[in-house]
C-alpha atoms as an extended CHARMM CRD file, in Angstrom:
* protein
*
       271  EXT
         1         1  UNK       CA             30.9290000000       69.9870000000        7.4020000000  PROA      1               0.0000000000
         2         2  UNK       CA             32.8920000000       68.3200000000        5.1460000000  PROA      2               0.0000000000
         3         3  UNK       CA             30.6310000000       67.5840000000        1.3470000000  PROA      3               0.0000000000
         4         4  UNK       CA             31.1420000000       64.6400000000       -1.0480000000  PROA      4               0.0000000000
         5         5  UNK       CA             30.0630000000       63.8800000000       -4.3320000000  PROA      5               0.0000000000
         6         6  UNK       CA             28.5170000000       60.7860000000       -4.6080000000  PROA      6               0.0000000000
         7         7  UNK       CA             27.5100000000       59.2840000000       -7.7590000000  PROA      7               0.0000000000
         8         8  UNK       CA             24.2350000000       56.4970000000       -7.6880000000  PROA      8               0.0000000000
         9         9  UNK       CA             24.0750000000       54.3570000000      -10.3550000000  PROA      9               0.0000000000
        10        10  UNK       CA             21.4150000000       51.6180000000      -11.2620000000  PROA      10              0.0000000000
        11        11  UNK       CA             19.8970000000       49.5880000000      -14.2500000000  PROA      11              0.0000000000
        12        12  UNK       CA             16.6950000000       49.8430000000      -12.4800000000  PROA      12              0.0000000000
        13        13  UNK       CA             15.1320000000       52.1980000000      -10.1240000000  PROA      13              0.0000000000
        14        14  UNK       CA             18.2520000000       52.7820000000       -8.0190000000  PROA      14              0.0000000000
        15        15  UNK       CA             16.1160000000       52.7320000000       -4.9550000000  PROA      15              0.0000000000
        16        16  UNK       CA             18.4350000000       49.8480000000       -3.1150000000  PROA      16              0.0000000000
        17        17  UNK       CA             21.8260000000       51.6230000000       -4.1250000000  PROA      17              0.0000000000
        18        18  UNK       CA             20.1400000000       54.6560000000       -2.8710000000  PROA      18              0.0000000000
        19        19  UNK       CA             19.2210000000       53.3690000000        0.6890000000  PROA      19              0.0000000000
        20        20  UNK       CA             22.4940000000       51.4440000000        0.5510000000  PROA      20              0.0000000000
        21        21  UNK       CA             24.1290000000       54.5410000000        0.5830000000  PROA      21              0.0000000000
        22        22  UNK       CA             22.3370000000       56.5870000000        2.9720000000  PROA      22              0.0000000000
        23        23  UNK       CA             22.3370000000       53.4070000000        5.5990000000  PROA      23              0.0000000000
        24        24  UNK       CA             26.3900000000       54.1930000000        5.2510000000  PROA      24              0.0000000000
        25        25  UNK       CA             26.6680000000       57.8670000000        5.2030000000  PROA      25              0.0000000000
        26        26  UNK       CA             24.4810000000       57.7300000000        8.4830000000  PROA      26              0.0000000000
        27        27  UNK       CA             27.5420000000       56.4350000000        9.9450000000  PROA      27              0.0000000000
        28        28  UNK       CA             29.7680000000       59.2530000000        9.4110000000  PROA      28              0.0000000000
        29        29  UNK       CA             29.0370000000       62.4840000000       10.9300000000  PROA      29              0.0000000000
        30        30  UNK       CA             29.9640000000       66.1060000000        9.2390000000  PROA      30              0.0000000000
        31        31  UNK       CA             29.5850000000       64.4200000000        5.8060000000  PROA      31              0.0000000000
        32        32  UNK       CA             27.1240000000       66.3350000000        3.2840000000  PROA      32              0.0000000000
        33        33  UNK       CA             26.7220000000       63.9320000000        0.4080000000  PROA      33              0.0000000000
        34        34  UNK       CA             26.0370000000       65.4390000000       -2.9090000000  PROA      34              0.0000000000
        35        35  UNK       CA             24.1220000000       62.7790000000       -4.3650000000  PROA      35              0.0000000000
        36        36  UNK       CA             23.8440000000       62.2140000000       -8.6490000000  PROA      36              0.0000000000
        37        37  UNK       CA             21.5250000000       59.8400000000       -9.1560000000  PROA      37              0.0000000000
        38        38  UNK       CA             21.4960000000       57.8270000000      -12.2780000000  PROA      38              0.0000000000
        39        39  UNK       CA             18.9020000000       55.4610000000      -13.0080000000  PROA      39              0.0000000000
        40        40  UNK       CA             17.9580000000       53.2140000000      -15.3720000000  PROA      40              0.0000000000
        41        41  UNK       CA             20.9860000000       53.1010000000      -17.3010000000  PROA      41              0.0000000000
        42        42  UNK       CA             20.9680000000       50.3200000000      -19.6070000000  PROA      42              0.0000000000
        43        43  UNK       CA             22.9330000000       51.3170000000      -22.6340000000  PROA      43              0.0000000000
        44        44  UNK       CA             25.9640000000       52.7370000000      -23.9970000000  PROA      44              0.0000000000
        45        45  UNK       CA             25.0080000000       56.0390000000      -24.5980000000  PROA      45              0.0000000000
        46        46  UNK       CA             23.5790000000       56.4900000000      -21.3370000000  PROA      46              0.0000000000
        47        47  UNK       CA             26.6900000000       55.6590000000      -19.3900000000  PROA      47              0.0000000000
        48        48  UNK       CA             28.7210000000       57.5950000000      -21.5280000000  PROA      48              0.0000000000
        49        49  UNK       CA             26.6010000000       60.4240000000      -19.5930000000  PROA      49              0.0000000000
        50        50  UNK       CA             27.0420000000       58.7870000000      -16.3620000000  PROA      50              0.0000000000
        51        51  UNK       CA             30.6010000000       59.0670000000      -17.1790000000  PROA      51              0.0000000000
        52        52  UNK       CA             30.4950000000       62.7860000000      -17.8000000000  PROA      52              0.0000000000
        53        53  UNK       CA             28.9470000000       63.0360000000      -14.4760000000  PROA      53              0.0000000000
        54        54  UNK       CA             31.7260000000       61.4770000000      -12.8560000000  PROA      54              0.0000000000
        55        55  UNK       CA             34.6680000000       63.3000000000      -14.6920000000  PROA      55              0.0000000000
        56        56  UNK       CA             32.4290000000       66.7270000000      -13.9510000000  PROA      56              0.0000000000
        57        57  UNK       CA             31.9910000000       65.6660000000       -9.9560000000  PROA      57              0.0000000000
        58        58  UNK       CA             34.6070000000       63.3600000000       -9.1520000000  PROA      58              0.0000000000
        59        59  UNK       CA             33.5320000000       61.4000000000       -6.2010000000  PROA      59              0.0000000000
        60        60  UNK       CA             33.1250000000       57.5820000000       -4.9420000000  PROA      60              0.0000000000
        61        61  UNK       CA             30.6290000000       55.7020000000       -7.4730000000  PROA      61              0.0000000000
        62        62  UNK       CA             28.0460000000       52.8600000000       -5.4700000000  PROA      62              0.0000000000
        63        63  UNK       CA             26.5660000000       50.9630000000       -8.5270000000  PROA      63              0.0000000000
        64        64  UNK       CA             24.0340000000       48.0530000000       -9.0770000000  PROA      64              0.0000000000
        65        65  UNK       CA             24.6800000000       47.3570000000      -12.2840000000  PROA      65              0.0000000000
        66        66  UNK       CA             24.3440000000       43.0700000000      -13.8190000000  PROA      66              0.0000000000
        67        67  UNK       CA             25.2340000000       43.3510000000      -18.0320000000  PROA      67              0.0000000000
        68        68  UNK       CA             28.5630000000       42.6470000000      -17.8050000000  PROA      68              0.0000000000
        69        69  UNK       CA             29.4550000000       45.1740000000      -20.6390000000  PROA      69              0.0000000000
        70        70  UNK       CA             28.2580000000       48.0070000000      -18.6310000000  PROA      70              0.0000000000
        71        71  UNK       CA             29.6880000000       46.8450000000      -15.8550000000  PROA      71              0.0000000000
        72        72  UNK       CA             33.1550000000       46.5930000000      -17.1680000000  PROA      72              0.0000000000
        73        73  UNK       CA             33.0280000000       49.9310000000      -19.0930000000  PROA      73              0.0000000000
        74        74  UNK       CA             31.9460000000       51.9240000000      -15.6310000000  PROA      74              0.0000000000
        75        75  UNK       CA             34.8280000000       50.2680000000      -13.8120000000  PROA      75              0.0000000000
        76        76  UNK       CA             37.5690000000       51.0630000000      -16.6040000000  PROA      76              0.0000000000
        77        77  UNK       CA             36.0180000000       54.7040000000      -16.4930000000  PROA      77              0.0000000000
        78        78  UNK       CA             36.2960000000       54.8830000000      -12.6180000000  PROA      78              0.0000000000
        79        79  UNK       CA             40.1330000000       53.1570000000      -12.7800000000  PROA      79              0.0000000000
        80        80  UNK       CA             40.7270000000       55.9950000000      -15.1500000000  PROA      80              0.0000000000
        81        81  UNK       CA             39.2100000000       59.2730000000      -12.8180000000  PROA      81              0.0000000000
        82        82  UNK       CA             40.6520000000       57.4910000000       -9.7130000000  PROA      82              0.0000000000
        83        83  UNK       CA             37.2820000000       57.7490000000       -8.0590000000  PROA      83              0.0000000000
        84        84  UNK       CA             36.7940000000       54.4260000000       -6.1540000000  PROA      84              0.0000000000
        85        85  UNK       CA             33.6740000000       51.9160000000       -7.4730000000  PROA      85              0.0000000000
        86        86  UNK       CA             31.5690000000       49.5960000000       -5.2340000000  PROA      86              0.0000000000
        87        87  UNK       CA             29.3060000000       47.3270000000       -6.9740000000  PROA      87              0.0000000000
        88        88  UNK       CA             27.0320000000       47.0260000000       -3.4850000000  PROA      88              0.0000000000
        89        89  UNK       CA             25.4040000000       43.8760000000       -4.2940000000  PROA      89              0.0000000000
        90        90  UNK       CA             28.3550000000       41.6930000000       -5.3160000000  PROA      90              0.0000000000
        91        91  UNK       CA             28.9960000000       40.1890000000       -2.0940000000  PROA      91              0.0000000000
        92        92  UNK       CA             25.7200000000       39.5030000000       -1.4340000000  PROA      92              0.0000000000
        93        93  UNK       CA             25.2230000000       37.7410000000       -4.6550000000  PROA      93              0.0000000000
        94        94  UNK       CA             28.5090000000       35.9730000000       -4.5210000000  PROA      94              0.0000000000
        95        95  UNK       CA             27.6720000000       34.6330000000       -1.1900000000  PROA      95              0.0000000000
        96        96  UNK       CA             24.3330000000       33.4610000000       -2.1320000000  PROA      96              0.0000000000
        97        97  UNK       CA             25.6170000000       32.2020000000       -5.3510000000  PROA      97              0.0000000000
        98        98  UNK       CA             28.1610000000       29.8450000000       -3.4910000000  PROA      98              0.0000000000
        99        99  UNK       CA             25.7020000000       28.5070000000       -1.1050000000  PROA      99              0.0000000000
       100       100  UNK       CA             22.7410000000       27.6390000000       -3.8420000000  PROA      100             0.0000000000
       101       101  UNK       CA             24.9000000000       26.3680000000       -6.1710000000  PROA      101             0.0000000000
       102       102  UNK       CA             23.8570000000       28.4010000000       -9.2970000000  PROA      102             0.0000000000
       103       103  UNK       CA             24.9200000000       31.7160000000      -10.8530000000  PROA      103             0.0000000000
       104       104  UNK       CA             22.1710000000       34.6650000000      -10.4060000000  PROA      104             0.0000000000
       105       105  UNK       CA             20.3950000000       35.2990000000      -14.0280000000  PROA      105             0.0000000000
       106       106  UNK       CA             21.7830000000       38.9390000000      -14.5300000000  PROA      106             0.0000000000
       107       107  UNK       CA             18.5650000000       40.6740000000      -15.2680000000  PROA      107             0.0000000000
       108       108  UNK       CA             18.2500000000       44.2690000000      -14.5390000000  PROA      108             0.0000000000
       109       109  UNK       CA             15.1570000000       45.2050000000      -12.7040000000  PROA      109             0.0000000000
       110       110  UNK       CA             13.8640000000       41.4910000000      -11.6660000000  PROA      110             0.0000000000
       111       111  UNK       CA             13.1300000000       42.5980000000       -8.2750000000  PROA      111             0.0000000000
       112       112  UNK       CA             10.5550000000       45.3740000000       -9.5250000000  PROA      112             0.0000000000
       113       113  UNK       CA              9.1830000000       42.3500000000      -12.2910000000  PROA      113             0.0000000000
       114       114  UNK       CA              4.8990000000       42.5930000000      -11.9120000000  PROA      114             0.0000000000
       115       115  UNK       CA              4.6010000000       39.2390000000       -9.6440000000  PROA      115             0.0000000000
       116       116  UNK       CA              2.1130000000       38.6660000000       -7.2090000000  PROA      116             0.0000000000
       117       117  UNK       CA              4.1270000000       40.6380000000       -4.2640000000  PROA      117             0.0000000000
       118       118  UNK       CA              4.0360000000       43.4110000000       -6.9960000000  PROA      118             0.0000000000
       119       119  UNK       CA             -0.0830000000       43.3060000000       -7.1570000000  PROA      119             0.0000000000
       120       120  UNK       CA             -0.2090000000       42.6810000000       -3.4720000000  PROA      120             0.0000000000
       121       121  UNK       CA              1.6880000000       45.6720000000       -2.4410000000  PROA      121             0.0000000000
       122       122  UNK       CA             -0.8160000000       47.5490000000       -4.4610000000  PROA      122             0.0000000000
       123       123  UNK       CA             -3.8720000000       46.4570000000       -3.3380000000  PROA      123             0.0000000000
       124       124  UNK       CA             -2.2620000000       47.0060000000        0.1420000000  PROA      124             0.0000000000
       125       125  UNK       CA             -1.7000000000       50.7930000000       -0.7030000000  PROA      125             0.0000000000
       126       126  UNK       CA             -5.2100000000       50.9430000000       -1.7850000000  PROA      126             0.0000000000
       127       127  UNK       CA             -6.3350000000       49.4320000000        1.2980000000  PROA      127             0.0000000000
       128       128  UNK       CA             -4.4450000000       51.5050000000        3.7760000000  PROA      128             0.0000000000
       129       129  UNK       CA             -5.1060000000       55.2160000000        1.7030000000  PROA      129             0.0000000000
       130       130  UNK       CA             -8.9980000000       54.2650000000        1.9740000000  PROA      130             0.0000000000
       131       131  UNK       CA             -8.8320000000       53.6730000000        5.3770000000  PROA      131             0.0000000000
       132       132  UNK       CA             -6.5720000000       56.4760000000        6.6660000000  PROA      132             0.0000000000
       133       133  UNK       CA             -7.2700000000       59.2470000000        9.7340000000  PROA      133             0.0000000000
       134       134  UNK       CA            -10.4340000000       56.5720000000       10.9750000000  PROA      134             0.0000000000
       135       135  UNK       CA            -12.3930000000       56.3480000000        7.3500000000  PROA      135             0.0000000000
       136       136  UNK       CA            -14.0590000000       52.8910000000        6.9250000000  PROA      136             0.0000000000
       137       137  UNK       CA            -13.9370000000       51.9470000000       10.0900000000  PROA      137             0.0000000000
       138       138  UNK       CA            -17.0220000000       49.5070000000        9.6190000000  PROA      138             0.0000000000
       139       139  UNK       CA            -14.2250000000       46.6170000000        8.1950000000  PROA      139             0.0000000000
       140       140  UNK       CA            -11.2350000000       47.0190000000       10.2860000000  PROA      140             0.0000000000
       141       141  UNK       CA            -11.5880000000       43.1090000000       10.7050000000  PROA      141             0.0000000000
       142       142  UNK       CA             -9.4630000000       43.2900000000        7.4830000000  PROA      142             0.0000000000
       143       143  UNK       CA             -6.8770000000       45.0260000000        7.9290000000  PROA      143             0.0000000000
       144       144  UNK       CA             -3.7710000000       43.2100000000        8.8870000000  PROA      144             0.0000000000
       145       145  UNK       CA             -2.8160000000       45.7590000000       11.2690000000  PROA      145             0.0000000000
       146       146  UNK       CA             -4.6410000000       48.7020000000       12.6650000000  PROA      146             0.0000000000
       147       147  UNK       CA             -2.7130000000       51.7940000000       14.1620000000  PROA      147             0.0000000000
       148       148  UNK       CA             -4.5700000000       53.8670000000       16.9150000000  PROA      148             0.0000000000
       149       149  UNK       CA             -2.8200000000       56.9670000000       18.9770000000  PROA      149             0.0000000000
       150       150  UNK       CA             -3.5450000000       60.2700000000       19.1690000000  PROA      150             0.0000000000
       151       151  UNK       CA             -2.5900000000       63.0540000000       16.5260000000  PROA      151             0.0000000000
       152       152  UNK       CA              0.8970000000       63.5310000000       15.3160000000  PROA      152             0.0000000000
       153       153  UNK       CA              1.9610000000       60.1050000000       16.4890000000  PROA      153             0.0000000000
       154       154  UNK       CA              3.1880000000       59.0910000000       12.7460000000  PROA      154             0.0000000000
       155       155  UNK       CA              0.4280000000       56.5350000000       11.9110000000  PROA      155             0.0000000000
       156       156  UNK       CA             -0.3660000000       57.9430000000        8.2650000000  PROA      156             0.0000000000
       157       157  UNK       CA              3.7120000000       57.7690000000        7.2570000000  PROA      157             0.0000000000
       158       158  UNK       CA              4.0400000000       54.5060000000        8.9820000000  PROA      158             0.0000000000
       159       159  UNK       CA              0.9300000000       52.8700000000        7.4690000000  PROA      159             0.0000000000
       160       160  UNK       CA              2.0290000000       53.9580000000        4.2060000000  PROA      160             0.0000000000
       161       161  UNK       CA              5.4700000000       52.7550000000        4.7030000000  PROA      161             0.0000000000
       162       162  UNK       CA              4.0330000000       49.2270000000        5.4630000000  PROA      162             0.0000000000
       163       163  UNK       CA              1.4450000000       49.0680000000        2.9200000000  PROA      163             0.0000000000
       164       164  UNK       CA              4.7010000000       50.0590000000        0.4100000000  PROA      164             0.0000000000
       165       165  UNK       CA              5.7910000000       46.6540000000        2.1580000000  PROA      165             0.0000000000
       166       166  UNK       CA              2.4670000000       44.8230000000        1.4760000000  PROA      166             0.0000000000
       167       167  UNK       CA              1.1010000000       44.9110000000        4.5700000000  PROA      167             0.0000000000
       168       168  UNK       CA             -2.8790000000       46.2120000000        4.4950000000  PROA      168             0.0000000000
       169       169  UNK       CA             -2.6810000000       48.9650000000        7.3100000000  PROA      169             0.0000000000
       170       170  UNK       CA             -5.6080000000       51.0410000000        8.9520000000  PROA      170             0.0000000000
       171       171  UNK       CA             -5.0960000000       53.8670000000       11.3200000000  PROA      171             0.0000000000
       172       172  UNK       CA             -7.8460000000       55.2810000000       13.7670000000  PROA      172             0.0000000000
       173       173  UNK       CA             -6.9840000000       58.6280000000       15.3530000000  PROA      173             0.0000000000
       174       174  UNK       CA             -7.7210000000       59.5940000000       18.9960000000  PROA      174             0.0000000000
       175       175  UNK       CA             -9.7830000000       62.5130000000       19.3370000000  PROA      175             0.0000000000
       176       176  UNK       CA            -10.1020000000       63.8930000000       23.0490000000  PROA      176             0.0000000000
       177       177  UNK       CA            -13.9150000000       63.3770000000       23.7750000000  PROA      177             0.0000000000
       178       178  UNK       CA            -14.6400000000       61.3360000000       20.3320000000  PROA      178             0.0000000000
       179       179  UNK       CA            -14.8190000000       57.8800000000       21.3300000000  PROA      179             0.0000000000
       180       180  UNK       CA            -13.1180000000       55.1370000000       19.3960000000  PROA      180             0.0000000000
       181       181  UNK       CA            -15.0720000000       52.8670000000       17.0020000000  PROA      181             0.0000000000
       182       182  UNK       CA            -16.6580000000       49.9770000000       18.8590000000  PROA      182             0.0000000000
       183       183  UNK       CA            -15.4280000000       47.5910000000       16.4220000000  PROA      183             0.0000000000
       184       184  UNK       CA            -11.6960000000       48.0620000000       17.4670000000  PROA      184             0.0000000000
       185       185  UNK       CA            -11.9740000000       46.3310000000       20.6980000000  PROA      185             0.0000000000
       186       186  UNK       CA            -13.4490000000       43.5490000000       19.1140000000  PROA      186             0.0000000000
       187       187  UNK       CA            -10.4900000000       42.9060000000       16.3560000000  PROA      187             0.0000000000
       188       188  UNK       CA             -8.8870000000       39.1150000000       16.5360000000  PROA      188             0.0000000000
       189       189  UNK       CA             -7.2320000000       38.4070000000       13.2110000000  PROA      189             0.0000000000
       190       190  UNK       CA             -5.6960000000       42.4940000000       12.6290000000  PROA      190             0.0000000000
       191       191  UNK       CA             -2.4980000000       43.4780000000       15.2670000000  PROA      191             0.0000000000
       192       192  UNK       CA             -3.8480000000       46.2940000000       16.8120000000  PROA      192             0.0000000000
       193       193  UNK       CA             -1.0070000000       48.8550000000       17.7510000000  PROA      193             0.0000000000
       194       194  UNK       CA             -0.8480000000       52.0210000000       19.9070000000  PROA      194             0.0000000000
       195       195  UNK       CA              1.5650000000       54.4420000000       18.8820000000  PROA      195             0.0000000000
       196       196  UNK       CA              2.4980000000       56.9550000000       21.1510000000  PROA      196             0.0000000000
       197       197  UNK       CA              4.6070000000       59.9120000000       21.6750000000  PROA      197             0.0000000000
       198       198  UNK       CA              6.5360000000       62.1470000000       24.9990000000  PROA      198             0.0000000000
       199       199  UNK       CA              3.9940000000       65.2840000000       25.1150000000  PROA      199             0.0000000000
       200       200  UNK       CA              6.5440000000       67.8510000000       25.0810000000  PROA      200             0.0000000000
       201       201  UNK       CA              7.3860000000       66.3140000000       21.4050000000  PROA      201             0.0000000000
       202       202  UNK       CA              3.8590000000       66.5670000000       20.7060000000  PROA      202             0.0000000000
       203       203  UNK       CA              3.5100000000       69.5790000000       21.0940000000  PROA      203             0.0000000000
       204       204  UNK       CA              6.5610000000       70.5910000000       19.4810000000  PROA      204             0.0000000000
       205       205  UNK       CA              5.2580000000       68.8410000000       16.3180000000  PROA      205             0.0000000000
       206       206  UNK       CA              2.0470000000       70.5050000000       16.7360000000  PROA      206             0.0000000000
       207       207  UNK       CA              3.2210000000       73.8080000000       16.6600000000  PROA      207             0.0000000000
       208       208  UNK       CA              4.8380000000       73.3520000000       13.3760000000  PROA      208             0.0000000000
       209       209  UNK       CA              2.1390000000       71.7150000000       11.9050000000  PROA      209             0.0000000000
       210       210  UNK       CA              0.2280000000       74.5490000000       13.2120000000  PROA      210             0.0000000000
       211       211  UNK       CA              2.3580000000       76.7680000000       11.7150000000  PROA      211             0.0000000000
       212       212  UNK       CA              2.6630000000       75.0860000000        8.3510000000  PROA      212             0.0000000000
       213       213  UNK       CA             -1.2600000000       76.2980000000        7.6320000000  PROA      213             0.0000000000
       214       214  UNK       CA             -0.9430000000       79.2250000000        9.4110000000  PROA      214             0.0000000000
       215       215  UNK       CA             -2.6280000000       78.8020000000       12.2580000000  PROA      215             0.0000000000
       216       216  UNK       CA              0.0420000000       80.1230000000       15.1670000000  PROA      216             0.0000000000
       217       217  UNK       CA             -2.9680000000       80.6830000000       17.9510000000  PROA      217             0.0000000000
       218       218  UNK       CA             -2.9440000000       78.9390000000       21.2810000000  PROA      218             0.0000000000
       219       219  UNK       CA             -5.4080000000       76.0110000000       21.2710000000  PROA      219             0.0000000000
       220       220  UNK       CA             -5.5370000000       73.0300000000       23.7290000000  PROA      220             0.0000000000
       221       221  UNK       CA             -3.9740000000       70.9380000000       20.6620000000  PROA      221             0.0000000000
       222       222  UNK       CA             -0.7270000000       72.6380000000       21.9210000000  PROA      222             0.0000000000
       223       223  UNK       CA             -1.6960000000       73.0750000000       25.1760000000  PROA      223             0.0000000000
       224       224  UNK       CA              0.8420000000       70.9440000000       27.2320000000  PROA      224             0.0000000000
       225       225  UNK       CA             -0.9430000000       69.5490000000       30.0380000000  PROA      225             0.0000000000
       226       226  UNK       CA             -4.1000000000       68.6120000000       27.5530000000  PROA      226             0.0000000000
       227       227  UNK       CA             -1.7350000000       66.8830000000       26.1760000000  PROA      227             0.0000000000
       228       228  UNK       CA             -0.4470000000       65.3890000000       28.6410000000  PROA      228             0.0000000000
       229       229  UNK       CA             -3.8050000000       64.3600000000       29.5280000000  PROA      229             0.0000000000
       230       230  UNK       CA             -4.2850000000       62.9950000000       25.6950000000  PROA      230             0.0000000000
       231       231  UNK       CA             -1.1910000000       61.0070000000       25.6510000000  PROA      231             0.0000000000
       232       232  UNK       CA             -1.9670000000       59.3520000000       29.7420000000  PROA      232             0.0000000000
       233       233  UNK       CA             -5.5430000000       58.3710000000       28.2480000000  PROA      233             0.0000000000
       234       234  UNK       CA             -4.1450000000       57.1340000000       24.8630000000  PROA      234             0.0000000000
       235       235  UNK       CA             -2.1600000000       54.6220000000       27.8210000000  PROA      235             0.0000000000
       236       236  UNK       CA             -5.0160000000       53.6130000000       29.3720000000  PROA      236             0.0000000000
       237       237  UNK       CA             -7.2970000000       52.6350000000       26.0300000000  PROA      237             0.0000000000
       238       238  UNK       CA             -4.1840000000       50.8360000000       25.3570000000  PROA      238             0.0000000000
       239       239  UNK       CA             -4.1730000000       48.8110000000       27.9700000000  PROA      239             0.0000000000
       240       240  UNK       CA             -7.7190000000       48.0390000000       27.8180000000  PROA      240             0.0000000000
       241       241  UNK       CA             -7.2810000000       46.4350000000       24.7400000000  PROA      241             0.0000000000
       242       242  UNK       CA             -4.3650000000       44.3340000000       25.2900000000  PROA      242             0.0000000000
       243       243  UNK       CA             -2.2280000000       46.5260000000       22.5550000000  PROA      243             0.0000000000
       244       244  UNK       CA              1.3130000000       46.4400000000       22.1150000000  PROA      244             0.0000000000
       245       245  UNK       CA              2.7630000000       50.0670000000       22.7790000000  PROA      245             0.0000000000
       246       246  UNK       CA              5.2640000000       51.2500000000       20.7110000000  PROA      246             0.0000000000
       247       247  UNK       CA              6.6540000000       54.9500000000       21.7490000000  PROA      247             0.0000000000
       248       248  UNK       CA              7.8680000000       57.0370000000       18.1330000000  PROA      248             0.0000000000
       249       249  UNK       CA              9.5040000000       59.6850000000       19.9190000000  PROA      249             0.0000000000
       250       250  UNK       CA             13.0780000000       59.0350000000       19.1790000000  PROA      250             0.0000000000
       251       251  UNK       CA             12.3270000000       56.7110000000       16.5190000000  PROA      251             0.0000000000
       252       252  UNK       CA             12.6480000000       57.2220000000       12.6820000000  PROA      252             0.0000000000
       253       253  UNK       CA              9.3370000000       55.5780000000       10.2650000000  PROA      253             0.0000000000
       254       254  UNK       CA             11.0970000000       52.5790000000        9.2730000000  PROA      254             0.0000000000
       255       255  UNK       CA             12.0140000000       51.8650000000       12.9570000000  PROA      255             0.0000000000
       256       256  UNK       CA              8.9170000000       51.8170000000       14.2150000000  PROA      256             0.0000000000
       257       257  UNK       CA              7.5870000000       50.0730000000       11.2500000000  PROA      257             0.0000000000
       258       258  UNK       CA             10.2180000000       47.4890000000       11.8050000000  PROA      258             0.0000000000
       259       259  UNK       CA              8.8740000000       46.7180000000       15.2870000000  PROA      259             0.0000000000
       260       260  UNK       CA              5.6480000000       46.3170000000       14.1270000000  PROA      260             0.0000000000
       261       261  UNK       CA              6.6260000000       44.0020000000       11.1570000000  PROA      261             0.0000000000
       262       262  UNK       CA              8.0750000000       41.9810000000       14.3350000000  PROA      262             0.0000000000
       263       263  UNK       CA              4.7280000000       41.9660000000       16.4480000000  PROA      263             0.0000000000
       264       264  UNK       CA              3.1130000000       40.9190000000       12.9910000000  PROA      264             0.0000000000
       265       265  UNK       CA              5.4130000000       38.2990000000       12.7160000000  PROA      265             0.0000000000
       266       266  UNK       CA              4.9570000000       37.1180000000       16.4220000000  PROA      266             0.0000000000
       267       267  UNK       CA              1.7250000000       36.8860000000       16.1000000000  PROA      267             0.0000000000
       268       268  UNK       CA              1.8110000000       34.9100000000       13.1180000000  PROA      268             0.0000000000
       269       269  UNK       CA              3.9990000000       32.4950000000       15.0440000000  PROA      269             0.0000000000
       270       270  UNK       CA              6.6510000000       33.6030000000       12.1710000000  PROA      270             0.0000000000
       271       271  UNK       CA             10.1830000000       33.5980000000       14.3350000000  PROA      271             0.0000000000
């Protein structure tokens, strides 16, 4: 394995340079990044530490960084160490710039400013934690989009994920001989979405969740043809209420929230 140092730098909360830069290293395997992460650096005195960083760890430096000054001195400091500099939103900006017309407003932080999209993502985080693992099922009618599948399928990181996103997410586990809230198979307006997983997996993830609170004995939670069984009736409820199935097993949370975002947006008539 081959380890980098890789210095994250942002005016704001660095969160975009951050995913910027793990969407890249994904692409290179037997590469351990050592990440320094540097946020909020808005002044002088601050980058002079950033700098110190650099010199310290040499190693490439992804910024996203808009007062000029800043900019300038980072990229002088960079020239100087040798360490190569990518400013990851300047394309982006420049292309966007040349097709509107205007130059951006070089603000640091806009995208996190308290707008409506903030308050709404908020109220949608609210939502979903209230109505986690089946609670409040008496008003699933408004939820935007309801997750249902049987445990360990990811519904509480993936309803999170899209309530970070705005959406207002509820998530009904599938308990072998508890039935499902009448009220589900009545939902119009929310998507309704099964989530489901290969048993073997299952019981794989079981087992360490198991073990995580110390519980190693054999139950039928583990047990791999009740789960088998658990996973074939989670298939069948599925199909008796029309949901779209989407299978987690070899996908990451933001894939499988990003097929849901696309059912959403289907059934909005969104293209």
């Amino acid at each position: 394995m081959k380890s980098v140092h890789l210095h994250l730098v942002s005016d704001s909360t660095g969160e975009t340079v951050r995913s910027v830069a793990r969407a890249c290293l994904s692409q290179f395997e037997g590469v351990t990044p050592v990440e320094h992460f540097w946020s909020l650096v808005r002044s002088e005195a601050h980058l002079t530490k950033v700098i110190a960083g650099v010199e310290a760890h040499p190693g490439p430096v992804l910024f996203t960084m808009v007062a000029d000054g800043l900019r300038e001195s980072l990229l002088a400091a960079c020239q100087r160490l040798s360490v190569p500099s990518i400013a990851v939103l300047d394309p982006a900006m420049a292309a966007l710039g040349g097709y509107l017309g205007e130059k951006s407003g070089h603000r640091p932080g806009r995208q996190h400013a308290m707008d409506a999209d903030y308050f709404r993502r908020i109220e949608a985080m609210n939502f979903t934690l209230a109505h986690d693992d089946g609670q409040l099922t008496n008003d699933l009618d408004k939820a935007e989009i309801v997750l249902v599948g049987v445990s360990r399928t990811s519904k509480t990181p993936t309803s999170l994920y899209l309530a970070n996103r705005g959406y207002r997410v509820a998530n009904v586990p599938m308990v072998p001989n508890v039935p499902l809230p009448d009220e589900l198979f009545r939902l119009t307006e929310p998507l309704v979405v099964g989530l489901t997983n290969d048993p073997a997996r299952l019981v794989q993830v079981r087992k360490s969740r198991l073990l995580s609170l110390n519980e190693e004995k054999e139950t039928d939670y583990i047990d791999i043809d009740r789960v088998k069984e658990e996973v074939a009736e989670a298939r069948r409820v599925f199909a008796r209420g029309q949901w779209p199935v989407i299978d987690v097993t070899r996908r990451s949370i933001e894939e499988t929230a990003a097929s849901i975002i696309t059912l959403v947006n289907q059934k909005r008539g969104i293209e």
